[in-house]
C-alpha positions in Angstrom: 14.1 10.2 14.2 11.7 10.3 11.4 7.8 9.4 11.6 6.1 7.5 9.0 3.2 5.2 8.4 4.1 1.3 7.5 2.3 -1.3 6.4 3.1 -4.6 7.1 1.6 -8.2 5.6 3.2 -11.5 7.7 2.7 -15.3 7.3 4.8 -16.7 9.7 3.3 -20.2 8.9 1.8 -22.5 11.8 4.8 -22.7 14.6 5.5 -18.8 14.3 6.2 -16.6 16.7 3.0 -14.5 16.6 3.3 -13.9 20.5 6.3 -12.1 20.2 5.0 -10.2 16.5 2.1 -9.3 18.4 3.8 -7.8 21.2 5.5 -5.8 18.8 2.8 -4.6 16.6 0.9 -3.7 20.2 4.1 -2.4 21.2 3.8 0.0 17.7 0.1 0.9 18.5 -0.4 -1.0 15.1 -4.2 -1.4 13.2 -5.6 -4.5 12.0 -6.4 -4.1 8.4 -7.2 -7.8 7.8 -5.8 -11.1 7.8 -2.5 -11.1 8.5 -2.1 -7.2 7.5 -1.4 -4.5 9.9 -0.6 -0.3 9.7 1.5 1.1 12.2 0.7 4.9 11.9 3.4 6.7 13.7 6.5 4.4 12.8 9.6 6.3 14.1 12.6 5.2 12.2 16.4 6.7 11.7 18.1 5.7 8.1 17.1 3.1 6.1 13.5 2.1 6.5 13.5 -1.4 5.1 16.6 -1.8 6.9 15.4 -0.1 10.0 12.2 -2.6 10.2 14.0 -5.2 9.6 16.8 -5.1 12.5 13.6 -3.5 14.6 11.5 -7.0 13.6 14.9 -9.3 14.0 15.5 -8.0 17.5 11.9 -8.6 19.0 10.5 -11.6 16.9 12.1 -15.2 16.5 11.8 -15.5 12.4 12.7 -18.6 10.8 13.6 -18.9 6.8 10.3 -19.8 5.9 8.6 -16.5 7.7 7.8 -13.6 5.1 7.0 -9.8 6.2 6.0 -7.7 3.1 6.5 -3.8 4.0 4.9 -0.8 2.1 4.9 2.4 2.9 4.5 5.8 0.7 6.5 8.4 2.6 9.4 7.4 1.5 7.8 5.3 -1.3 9.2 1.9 -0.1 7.6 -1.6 -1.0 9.1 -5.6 -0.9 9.7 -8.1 1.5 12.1 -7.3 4.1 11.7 -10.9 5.5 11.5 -13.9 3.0 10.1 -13.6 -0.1 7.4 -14.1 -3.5 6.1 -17.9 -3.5 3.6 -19.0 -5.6 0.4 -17.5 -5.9 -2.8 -20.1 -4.7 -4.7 -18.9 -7.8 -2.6 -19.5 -10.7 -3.8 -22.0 -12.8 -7.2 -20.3 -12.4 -7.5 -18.3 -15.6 -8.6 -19.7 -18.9 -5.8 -19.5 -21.3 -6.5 -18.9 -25.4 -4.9 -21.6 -26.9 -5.2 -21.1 -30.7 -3.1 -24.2 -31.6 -4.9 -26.9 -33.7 -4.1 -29.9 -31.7 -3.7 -32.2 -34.8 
């Protein structure tokens, strides 16, 4: 088995399964590093990380399609969702956009 450190970011929306992701991530001797964010610093893994995680995640936690988990890690240099995926970002349509277009 190899050892790494993992970061993971999860939104399982209002009904998910945190019990059971917690239990986990206690289970993993995981950090809080904010909302929703969490390092696990000694992650023992064989293969395939992302793959690893993922079966390791499937096998503990009820996840529904709508549940996201974003992994990153350096060592190997791994980053994406491994659960779900991108949705729409709450701040787009923030930024003032130059519109150099006469309007008439």
């Amino acid at each position: 088995m190899e050892k790494t450190k993992i970061w993971i970011s999860y939104d399982l929306g209002i009904n998910g399964d945190y019990e059971s992701l917690y239990t986990w991530l206690d289970n993993h001797k995981a950090e809080e590093c904010g909302d929703s964010v969490a390092v696990l610093k000694d992650y023992e893994f064989t293969g395939d990380l992302k793959e690893y995680v993922t079966n390791d995640l499937k096998g503990q936690v009820q996840l529904k399609k709508t549940d996201r988990v974003y992994l990153f890690c350096t060592n190997p240099l791994e980053a994406g969702f491994i659960i779900g995926g991108r949705k729409r970002a709450p701040w787009v349509g923030y930024s003032m956009e130059e519109n150099n277009q006469s309007d008439v």
